[in-house]
N, C-alpha and C positions, 0 to 999 in steps of 0.2 A: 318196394324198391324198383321193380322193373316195371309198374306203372311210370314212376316217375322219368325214367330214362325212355320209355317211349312218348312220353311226353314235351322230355328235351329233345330227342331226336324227332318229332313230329315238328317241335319250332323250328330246327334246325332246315327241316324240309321243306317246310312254308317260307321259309326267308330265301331259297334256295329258288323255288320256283317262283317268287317273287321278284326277284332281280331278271328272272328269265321274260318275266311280264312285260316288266321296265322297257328291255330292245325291244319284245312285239310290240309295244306299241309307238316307240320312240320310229321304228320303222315304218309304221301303219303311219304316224304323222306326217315322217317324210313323202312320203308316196301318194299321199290325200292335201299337199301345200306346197308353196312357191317359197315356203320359207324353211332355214336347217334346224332340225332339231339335234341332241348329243344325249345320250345317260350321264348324269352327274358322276355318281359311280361311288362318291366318297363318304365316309360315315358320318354318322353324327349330324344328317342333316335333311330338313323337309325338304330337300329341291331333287326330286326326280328325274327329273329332263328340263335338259333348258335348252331355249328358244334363241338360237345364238342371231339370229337376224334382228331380234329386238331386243333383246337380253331380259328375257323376260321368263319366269320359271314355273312349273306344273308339278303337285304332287299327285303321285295316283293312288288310290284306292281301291283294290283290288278285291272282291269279296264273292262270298255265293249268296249270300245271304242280305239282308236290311241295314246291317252295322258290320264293323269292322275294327281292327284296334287302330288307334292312332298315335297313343301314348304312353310311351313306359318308364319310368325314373322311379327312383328311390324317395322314399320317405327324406331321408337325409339330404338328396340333393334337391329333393322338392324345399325344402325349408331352405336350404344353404342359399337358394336362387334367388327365395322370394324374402329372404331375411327374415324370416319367421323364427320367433323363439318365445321363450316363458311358455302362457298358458295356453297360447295357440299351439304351440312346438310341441306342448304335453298332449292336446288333443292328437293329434296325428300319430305320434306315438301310441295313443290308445286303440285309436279307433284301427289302424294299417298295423298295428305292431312293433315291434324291437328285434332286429334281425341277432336270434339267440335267446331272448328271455322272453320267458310266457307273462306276458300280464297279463292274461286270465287267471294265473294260480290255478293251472289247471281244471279250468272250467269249461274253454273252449280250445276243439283241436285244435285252432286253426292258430293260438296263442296270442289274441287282438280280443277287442271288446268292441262288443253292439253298442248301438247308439243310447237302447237301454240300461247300458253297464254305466253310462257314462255321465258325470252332473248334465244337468239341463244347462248352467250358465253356460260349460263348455260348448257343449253341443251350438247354441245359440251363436255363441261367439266365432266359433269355426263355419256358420251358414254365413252367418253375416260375411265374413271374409270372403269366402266365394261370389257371393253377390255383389260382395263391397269390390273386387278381381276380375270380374268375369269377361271380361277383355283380354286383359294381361293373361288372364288363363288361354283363353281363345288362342291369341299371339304364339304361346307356348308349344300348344299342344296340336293346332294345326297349321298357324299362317309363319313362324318364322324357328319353330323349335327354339331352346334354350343358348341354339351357338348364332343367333343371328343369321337365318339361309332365309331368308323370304321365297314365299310365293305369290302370286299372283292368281292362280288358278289353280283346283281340283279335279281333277279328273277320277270321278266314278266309276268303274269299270267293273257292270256286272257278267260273272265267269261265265253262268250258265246263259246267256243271248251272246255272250261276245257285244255286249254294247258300252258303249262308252259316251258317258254323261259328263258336262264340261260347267265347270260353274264357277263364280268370279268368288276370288275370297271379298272381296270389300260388301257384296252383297250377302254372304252369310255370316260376315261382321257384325251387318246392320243387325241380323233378326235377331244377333246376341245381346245386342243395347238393349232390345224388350223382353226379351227372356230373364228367367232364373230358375239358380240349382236348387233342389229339396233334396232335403236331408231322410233316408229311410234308414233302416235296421242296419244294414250291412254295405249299403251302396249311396252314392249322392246321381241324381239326374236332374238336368239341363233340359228344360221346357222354353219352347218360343213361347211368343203373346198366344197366339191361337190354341195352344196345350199340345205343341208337336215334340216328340224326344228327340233331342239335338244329340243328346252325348249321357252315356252312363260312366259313371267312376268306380272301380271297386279295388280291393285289395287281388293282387295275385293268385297268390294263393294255390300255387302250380311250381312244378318245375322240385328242385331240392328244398324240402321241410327248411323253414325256419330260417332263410340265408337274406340277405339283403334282398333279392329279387322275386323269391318270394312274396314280402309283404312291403313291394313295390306296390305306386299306384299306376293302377292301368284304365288307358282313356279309351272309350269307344266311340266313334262317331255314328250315327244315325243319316239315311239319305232323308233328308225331311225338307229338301230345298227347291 
């Protein structure tokens, strides 16, 4: 139990020095251009900072590391979005879980099924979709989120250099048109044409046992650009 509450209090503090990110650099923009920058500031949305000289918007990405999360939603409102239901609606269910019921029947803690738990047709059918999506996913989960905020641009920003890396969404659009997700045991990964990891997906699987956010799906993004 007090794993998991340092756990929430660890997001808690991540999102916390995260917004504090946001002004350093919305700051740092001002003071390095001729044009204003602002903190968006509101929830629910991939726009970070915007560019009120051109109206033009920047999400950032903040990380110590190669990857970073970019995406969080529920199984449910991932379907409810993308209209998914029947035997696609059962895969996701399977594979991310039921917020409250084990479909493992007690086989796995985590109360979700491996890809090997799972028919092959399904499995098949839920890659294809991803592939058959992987645009509208893109859209999603980095260039407009689910409430319509567009962006324009990325901004990189590795913790330990203090550096900040600037990249056009329409050019990491492109590398998605050649890319696709594969399907493993427990996770799906997002490969460019060259074999570069764009993006991992996994279940949660953090935070309070067994609750909707839990066995949320959560996006990470890869600098591979």
């Amino acid at each position: 139990m007090q794993t998991d509450e340092n756990r929430i209090n660890a997001g808690k503090n991540a999102q916390l020095v995260g917004h504090k990110k946001e002004y350093e650099i919305c700051e740092w923009l001002n003071s390095n251009s001729t044009d204003t920058f602002i903190v968006d500031g509101k929830p629910k949305t991939k726009q970070d900072i915007i560019n009120v000289t051109n109206n033009t918007a920047y999400s950032i990405k903040s990380t110590k590391g190669k990857h970073t999360q970019c995406h969080l939603t529920s199984s449910e409102r991932w379907c409810e979005y993308f209209d998914i239901d029947g035997k696609l609606k059962n895969w996701f269910l399977c594979f991310f879980g039921i917020p409250g019921i084990d479909v493992s029947d007690g086989k796995n803690r985590q109360h979700r099924l491996k890809k090997f738990e799972i028919d092959q047709d399904l499995n098949d059918l839920a890659l294809n979709w991803f592939n058959q999506n992987k645009i509208q996913i893109f859209d999603v989960i980095v260039a407009q989120g689910m409430y319509s905020t567009p962006v324009q641009t990325l901004i990189w920003h590795q913790k330990k250099t203090d550096t900040k890396y600037f990249y056009s969404i329409d050019n990491i659009r492109s590398m998605v048109y050649t890319g696709q997700w594969i399907l493993n045991s427990t996770t799906l990964h997002f490969y460019t044409e060259d074999e570069k990891k764009m993006f991992h997906l996994q279940m949660k699987g953090s935070g309070e046992k067994y609750t909707s956010s839990y066995h949320s799906l959560m996006f990470h993004i890869y600098r591979c650009f």
